[in-house]
C-alpha positions, -999 to +999 in steps of 0.1 A: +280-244-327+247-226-337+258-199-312+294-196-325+276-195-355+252-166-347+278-145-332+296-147-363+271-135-381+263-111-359+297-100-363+296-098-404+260-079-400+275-050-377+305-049-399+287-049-429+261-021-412+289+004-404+299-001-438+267+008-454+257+034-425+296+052-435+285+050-476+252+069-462+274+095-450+280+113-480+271+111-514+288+104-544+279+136-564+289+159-532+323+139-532+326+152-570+315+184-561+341+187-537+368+164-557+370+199-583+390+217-555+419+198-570+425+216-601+399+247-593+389+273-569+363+259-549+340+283-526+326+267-500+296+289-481+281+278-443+241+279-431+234+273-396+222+280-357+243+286-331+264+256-340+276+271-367+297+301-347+293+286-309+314+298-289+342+308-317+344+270-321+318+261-342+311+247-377+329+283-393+363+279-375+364+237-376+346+230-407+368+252-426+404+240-410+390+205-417+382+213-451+410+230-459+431+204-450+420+180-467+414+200-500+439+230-497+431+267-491+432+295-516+426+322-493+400+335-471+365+336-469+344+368-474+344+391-444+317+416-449+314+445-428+284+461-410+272+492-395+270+487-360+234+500-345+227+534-332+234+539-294+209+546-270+193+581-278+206+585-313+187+584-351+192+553-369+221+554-397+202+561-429+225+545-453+221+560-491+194+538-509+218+539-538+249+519-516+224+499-497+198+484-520+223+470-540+252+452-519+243+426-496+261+446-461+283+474-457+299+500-433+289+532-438+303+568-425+283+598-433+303+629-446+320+647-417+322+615-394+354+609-382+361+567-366+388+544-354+375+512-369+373+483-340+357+446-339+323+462-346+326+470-381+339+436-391+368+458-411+398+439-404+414+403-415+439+385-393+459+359-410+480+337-389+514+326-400+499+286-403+477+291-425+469+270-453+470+296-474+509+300-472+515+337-463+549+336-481+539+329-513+525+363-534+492+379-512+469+401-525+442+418-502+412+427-515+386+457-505+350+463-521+337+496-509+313+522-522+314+553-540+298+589-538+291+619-553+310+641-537+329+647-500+358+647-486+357+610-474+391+592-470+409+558-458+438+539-461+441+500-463+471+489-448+489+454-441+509+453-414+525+421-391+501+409-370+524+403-344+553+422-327+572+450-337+539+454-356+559+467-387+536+484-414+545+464-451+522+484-473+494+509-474+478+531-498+457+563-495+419+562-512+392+589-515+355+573-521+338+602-540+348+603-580+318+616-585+291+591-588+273+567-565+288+531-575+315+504-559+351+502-564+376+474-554+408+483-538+438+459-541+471+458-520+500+433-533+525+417-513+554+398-532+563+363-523+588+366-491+601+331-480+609+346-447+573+359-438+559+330-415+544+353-393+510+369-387+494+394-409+470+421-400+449+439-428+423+466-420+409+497-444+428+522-422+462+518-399+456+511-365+446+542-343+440+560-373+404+573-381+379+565-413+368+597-426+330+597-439+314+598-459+322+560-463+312+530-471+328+496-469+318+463-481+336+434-477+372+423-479+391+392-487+424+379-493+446+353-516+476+336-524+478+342-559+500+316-568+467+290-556+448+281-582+429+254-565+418+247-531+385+257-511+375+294-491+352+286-465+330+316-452+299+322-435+265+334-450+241+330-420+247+319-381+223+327-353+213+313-323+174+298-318+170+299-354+154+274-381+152+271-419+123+287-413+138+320-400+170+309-429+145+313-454+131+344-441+158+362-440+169+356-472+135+363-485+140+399-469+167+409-492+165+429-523+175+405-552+199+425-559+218+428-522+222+385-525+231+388-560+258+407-546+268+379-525+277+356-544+290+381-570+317+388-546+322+350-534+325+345-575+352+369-579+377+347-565+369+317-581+383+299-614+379+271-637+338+259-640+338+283-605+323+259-582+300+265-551+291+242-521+263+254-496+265+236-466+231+241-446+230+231-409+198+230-391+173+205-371+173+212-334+156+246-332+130+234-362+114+212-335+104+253-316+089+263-344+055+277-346+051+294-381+042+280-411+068+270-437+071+295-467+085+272-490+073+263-523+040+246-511+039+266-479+013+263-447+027+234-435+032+228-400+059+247-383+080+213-364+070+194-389+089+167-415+068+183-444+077+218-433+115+212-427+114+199-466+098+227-478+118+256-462+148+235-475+137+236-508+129+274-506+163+277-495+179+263-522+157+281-549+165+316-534+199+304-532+205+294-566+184+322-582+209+343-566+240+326-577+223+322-613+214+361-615+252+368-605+264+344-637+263+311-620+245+281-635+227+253-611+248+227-624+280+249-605+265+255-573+257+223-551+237+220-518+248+200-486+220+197-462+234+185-428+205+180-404+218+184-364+244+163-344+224+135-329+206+139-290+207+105-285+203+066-293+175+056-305+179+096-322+154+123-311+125+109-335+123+149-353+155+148-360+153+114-378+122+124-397+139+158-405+171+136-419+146+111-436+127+146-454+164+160-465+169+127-482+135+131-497+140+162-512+182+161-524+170+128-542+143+148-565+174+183-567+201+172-591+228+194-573+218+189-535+231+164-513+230+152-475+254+145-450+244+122-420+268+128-391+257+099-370+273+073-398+301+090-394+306+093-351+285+074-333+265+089-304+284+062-282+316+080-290+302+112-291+290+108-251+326+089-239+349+116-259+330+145-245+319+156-277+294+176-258+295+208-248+308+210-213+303+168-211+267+171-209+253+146-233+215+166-234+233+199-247+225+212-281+260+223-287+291+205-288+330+209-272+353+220-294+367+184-292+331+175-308+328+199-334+369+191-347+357+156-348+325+156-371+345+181-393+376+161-398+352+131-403+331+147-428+361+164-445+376+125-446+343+111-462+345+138-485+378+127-498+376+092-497 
């Protein structure tokens, strides 16, 4: 009887654990943050290592399907472009000081340069026919570029199907140089068509064609017009071997006025109370690093818990000085700090400490939050579904399997 009686107990204390472990998950105030992509625009913005793009699997492409399936989508995320580096031999692009200082990337073409955009430039959307989104209701495509004094610059944004016969719908021909430095915003419209349920390609020039410098593009989005609520998901910072540490650095290294411009185009799209969630990803290259954290207090020790608090808290005050400088307030922009998949069971004892040192510093931030993916999938699970990437239990990435999982449970914990 006294075992019968223990194992009963035993019973109750692991269900009443899991309970309590799954409320840890998520809190309440990230739930309400999320909860406003019911009646509003919500943007939702991603931080991370390599997890965060691995392998074209990673947080970016399953994070955002989760999310958007559980909340709706409004449209796409930001796609800025870039300038892709010089090749071997050649001067660096200089990029006019009055273009770069003061948007956070772009493409540019100097007069006389004459370019088939490709992948390198970042200067195309592809929408599949699926998407959340709903191609067929009414799209309108979005372009941010700069322009110039003078110069006989030209392109011309086009949609087209993204799939065969590859008909052109729409496109429209711009010159940059109305005779100032400055940034304009082209817009293409297509009507509601029932019948479109197939892919769409948008790109600032038609296909084959050439970008004629001098130029100098931005970013580009899209939307559903007829969406008034729902989430965007897009991508602020993903690298490989990197920390909060080198998070915070980089954002450090911009002008205020080029992350301004961030989330002054990530506002643009938004409605209602125009609602922001940050979701920051880190923990398994902060136990490499070496430098000191560069946080508020600062000088702490590189790996450790105290340094991983403060670089998280510099984060989030660069971070929201940026979104309050482009008309934001700090009660509209909301921080999710989700420290690294676990390694193992017990947990690698960093990552617990850097778990136990985001929970120490969301609880003193009013609009900061954690998410613990261990109360959500069990490392038990994580090892028998091959959650790992490639089945290997030790790897620091996971299977596209692992990463689906996590997000669908942490867009499900969201949404209760």
């Amino acid at each position: 009887m006294i075992y019968r009686i223990f194992g009963v107990l035993t019973l109750v204390c692991l269900f009443v654990c899991a309970m309590a472990r799954a409320e840890d998950a998520v809190s309440p105030r990230l739930q309400a943050a999320f909860a406003r992509a019911k009646t509003e625009r919500v943007a939702v913005i991603g931080i991370g290592d390599s997890n965060q793009r691995f392998g074209g699997h990673g947080w970016s492409r399953y994070m955002a399907q989760s999310l958007t399936e559980r909340f709706g989508a409004y449209g796409t995320g930001l796609q800025f472009m870039r300038t892709p580096p010089a090749e071997a031999g050649q001067p660096a692009v200089e990029i006019p000081a009055e273009l770069k200082d003061k948007a956070y990337g772009g493409w540019y073409l100097a007069e006389g340069a004459h370019v088939k955009p490709d992948w390198r430039q970042g200067s195309s959307l592809y929408l599949v026919g699926t998407d959340l989104m709903d191609v067929t209701g009414p799209l309108r495509f979005h372009l941010i570029y700069g322009t110039f004094p003078a110069g006989t610059g030209a392109f011309q944004p086009m949609v087209r199907r993204g799939t065969p016969p590859w008909t052109p719908l729409l496109s429209e021909k711009v010159s940059p140089a109305p005779g100032a430095y400055g940034f304009a915003e082209h817009v293409l419209t297509l009507p509601a068509d029932a019948t479109r349920t197939w892919n769409l390609h948008y790109g600032v020039t038609p296909v084959n064609e050439e970008v004629v410098g001098p130029f100098y593009g931005v970013c580009q989005w899209a939307e559903n017009t007829a969406k008034t609520s729902g989430l965007s998901y897009q991508t602020l910072y993903a690298a490989g071997g990197q920390s909060l540490y080198d998070m915070l650095k980089t954002f450090n290294g911009y002008l205020p006025a080029q992350l301004t411009d961030y989330f002054v185009q990530v506002r643009a799209s938004l409605n209602g109370s125009k609602t922001c969630v940050v979701m920051i990803s880190s923990g398994l290259n902060d136990r490499n690093e070496r430098e000191l954290s560069i946080g508020p207090k600062g000088g702490l020790v590189g790996d450790s818990k105290e340094a991983f608090g403060d670089n998280l808290l510099g984060i989030f005050r660069v971070l929201q000085d940026a979104w309050v400088r482009a008309g934001g307030t700090a009660s509209t922009i909301h921080f999710a700090v989700m420290p690294s998949h676990p390694q193992s069971d017990p947990d690698d004892a960093e990552l617990v400490s850097y778990l136990q040192a985001a929970r120490d510093v969301t609880a003193s931030v009013p609009n900061a939050s954690v998410i613990q993916l261990s109360a959500l999938v069990s490392y038990q699970d994580m090892v028998e579904k091959k959650m790992y990437d490639k089945g290997v239990a030790s790897s620091p990435h996971l299977s596209p399997v692992g990463y689906e999982t996590l997000s669908r449970a942490v867009a499900n914990a969201l949404a209760p």
